[in-house]
N, C-alpha and C positions, 0 to 999 in steps of 0.2 A: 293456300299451299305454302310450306317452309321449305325454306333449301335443307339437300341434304347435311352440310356442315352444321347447320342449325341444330337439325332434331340431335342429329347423332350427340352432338355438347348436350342437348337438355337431356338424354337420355342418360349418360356416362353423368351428368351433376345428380341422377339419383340417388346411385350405388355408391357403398363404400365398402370395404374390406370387411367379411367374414370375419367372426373370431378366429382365433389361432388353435389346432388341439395337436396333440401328441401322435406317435404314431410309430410302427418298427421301421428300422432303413430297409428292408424291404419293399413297405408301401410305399414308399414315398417318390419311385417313380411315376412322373407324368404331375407329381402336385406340382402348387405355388408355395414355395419356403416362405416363411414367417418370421425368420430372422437368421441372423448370419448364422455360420457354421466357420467358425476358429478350430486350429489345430490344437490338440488336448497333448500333442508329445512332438517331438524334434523327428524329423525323419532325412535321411536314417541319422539313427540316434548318436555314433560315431563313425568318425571313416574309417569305411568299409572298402573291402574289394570290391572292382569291375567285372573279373575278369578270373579264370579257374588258373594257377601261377604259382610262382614265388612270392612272397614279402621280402625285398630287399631292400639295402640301404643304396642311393642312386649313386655314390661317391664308388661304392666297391664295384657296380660296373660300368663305368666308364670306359673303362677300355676293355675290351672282349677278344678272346676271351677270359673269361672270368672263372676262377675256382672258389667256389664254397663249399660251408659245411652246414647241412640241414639239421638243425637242432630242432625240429616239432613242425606240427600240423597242426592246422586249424580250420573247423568245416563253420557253413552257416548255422549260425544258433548258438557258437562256442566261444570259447575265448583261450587263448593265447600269454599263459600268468606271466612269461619270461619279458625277457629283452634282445631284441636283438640287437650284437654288435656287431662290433667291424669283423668283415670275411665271413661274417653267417648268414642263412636265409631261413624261413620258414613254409613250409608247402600249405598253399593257403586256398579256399575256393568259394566261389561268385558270394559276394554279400556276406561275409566273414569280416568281424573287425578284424582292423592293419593292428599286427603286433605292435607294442612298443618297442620305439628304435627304428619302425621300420620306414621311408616313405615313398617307395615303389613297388608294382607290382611288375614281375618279366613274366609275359606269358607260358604257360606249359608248353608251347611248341616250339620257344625259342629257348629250352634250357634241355638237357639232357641229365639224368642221375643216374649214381650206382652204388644203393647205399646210403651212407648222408654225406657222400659228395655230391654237389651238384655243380655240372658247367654249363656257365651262360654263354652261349651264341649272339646274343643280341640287349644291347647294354639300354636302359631309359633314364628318361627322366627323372625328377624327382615330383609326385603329384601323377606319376602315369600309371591309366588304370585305377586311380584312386577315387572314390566317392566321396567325397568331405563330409561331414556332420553339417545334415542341417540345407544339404543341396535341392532338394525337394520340397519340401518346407520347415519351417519352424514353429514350436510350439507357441502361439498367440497369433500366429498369421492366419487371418480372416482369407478362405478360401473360398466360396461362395457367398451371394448376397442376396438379401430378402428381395422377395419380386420373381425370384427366376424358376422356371420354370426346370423341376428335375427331369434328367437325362440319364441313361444309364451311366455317363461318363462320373456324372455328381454322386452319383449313388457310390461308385467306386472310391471317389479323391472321400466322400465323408466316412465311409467305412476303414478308410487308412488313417484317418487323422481319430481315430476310435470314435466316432458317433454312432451309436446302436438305436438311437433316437431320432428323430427327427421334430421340431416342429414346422408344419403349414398350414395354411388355410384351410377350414372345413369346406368342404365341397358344396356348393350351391346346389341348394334343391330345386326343381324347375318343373313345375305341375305344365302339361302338355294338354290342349285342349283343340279339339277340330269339332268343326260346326257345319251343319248339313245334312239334308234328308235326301243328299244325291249319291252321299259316298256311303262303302262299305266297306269292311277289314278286308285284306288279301285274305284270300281264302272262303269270304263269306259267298249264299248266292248274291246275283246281280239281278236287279230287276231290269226291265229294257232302259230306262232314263237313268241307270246309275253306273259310276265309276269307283274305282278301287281305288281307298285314300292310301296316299306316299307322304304324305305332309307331316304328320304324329311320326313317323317310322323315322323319317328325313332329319326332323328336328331331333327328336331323342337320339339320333346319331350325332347329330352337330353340338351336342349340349353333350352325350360322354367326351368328345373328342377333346370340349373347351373344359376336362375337369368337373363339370357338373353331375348331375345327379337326378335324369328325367321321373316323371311323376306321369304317367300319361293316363286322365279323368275319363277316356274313351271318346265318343262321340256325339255332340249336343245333337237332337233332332232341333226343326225349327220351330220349336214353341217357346214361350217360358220358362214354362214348367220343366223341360227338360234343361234348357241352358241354366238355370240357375239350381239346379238339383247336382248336377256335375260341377259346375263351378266350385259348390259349396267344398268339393271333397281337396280345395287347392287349401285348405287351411294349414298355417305351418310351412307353406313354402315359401322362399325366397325371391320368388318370381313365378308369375302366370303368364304364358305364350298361349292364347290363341292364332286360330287359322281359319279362314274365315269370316262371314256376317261384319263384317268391316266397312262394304262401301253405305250404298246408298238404298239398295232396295228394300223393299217390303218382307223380305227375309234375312236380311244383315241387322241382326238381333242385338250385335254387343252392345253396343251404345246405350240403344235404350233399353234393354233388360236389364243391363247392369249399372244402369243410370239411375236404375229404381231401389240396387243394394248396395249401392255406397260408390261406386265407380266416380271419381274424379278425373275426368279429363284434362291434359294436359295439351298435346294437340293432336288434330286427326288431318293427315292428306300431307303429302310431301309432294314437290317439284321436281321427281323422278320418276323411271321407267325402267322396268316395270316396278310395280309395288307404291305408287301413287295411293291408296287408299289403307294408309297405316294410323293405330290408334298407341298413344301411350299416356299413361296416367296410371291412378293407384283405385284398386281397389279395397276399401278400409288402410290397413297400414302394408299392403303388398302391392307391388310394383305392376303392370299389365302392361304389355305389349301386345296389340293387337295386329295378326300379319291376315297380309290377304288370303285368298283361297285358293287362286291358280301358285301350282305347284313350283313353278321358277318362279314367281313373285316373291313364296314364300322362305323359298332358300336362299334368293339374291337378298333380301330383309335379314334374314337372320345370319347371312355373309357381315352386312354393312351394320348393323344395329343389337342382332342377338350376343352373336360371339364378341364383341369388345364387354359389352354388359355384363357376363359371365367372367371375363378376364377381371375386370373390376371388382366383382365381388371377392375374386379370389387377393387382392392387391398388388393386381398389377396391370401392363397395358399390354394389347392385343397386339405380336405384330403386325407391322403393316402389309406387309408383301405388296408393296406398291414398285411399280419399275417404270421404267421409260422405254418406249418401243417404236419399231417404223409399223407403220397401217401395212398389212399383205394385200389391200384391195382398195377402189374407192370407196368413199361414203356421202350421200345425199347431205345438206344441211341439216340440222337437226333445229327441233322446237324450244321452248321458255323450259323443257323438263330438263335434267339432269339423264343421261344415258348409259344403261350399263349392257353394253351388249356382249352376248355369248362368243367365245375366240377360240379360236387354235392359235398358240402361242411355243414359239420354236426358237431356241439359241442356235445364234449360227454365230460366224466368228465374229461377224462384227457386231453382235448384239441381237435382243427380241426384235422378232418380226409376228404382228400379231394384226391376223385375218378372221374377222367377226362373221358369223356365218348370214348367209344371206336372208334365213327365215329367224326371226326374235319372238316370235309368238309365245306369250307368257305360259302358253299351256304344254309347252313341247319340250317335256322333262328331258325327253332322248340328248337333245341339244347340251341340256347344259351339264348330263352327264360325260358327252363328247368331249366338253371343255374343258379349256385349261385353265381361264381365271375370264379376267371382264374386261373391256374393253370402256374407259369413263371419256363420255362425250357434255362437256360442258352445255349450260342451258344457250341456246343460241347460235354453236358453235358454226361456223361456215361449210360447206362443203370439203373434205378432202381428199384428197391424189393416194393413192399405194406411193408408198415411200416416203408420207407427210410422217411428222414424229404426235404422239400418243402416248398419251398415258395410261396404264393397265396396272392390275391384280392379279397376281398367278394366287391360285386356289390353294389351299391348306389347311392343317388342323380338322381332316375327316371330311371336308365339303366335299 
């Protein structure tokens, strides 16, 4: 068995960065950017008004009150041919270029007109109210960076700096594979010795969530003939996820069926819990990760191993959501494995308090739908106290 640091580095030295393809600013919410995005114009392009007001010159009112004379209006969109000078103002509103001559704006509620007099009540600065050229960005300022993952916020700042385009990363194709003459689709009948597979549904949820692009082959029975009939249909993906025929019995099929069509192993069995009986390697030139078949195995694996893989392909890295926490509870000493137990995990003010539930049984999905993230218990770790500090994962990106 490897530690878990181990596999996860051999797994992530497989993959590298997707080509790059095109796409509308539309789509490009939830992608990986492919390269920067620089501003294509000045924003705003000159100074503009703050504020719905006057354009005045800040020397004519200084002292208030103030008599002028309005010589023009100017809305958003327009422009303003004149000049303003001494004793004049222009009636001006939000996001309008500042006249020439002018370099303050006095709010409309602190001036009063009649006509094209206007008297100010309340005298500014010079620069108040004003939006300068160039206060939000500038045309050649790199405003997003390749790696990052789009927000609706990015979709906004690159649709201002005029990008109608985007490039990112093609989406990772991910052929989904479960194995087993015990499970059935929801919905199928059930015979008495069978159970409803959540593993194919679970995964193909955690692969759109990371960006990818599930592929799901259905489900191998345990022969041969079946597992390598289905397998076959992963041609053209970017990776193959099984679930399943991973450990050791007379029906954990992958190894050696697929030992027989090109499957190169890389390693199999990790120093953690649950999900101890993991396979990765390639088969012919496509990547395989083989996850167990109990159903928290398979989503704690594809927590720790799947979703960075999938970041990677897209060219970038997965965050951690890793935090430091106090234990809500004791805990026994733990073994030589690596531990990742199910928690309820709570912000109080002084920080996560995070209490691992008292059943871990790999097969009790319930549990780790309850959860909030995991609770990592180093191999060997000693016994500890409610109130010892811990280290956790709070869950995200769809798990």
């Amino acid at each position: 068995m490897i530690p878990v640091a181990e596999a996860r580095a051999r797994i992530l030295a497989a993959f590298a960065a997707l080509p790059a393809e095109t796409v509308p600013l539309p789509a490009g919410l939830g992608r990986i950017l492919a390269g920067p995005v620089a501003a294509r114009l000045t924003q705003p392009p000159l100074d503009v008004s703050a504020m719905d007001g006057w354009a005045v010159r800040a020397a004519d009112v200084a002292t208030v009150p103030a008599m002028l004379r309005r010589i023009g209006e100017v809305p958003a969109g327009g422009r303003f041919e004149g000049t303003v000078g001494p004793g004049q103002c222009v009636r001006i509103f939000t996001g309008a270029p500042l006249p020439d001559g002018a370099d303050a704006v006095v709010l409309q509620e602190d001036a009063d007109s009649e006509g094209d007099r206007v008297t100010v009540r309340e005298g500014v600065a010079a620069g108040r109210h004003v939006r300068k050229a160039g206060l939000d960005f500038r045309a050649g300022d790199v405003l997003l960076q390749p790696g990052r993952r789009l927000t609706a916020r990015d979709i906004g700042i690159a649709a201002s700096t005029n990008h109608p385009w985007l490039r990112v990363r093609r989406r990772p194709r991910v052929a989904v594979l479960a194995t087993g003459d015990e499970i059935v689709l929801p919905g199928e009948a059930l015979g008495p010795s069978q159970i409803v597979s959540s593993n194919s549904h679970a995964l193909s949820a955690l692969i759109r969530s990371c960006g990818g692009e599930p592929v799901d082959l259905g489900i191998a029975r345990d022969n041969a003939e079946s597992l390598t009939t289905l397998a076959a249909g992963a041609h053209g993906a970017d990776l193959i996820v099984t679930t399943g025929g991973a450990s050791v019995g007379e029906h954990d099929l992958i190894r050696s069926v697929l030992g027989e069509h090109g499957l190169a192993l890389d390693f199999w069995k990790i120093a953690m819990r649950p999900g101890k009986p993991l396979i990765f390697g390639r088969l012919g030139d496509t990547p395989l990760l083989g996850l167990p078949g109990n159903p928290v195995s398979t989503m704690v694996c594809g927590w720790l191993f799947l979703r960075p893989a999938l970041w990677a392909l897209q060219g970038a890295e997965a965050p951690e959501n890793r935090i430091a926490a106090t234990l809500g509870r004791d805990l026994p000493a733990n073994d030589r494995r690596e531990d990742y137990l199910r928690a309820r995990i709570e912000r109080t003010g002084s920080g996560f308090v995070a209490t691992p539930f008292p059943a871990q049984d790999s097969s009790m999905l319930s549990l780790l739908a309850a959860a909030d993230g995991l609770v990592i218990r180093p191999p060997h770790a000693p016994a500890a106290a409610r109130g010892d500090a811990v280290d956790a994962v709070l869950f995200g990106d769809g798990i």
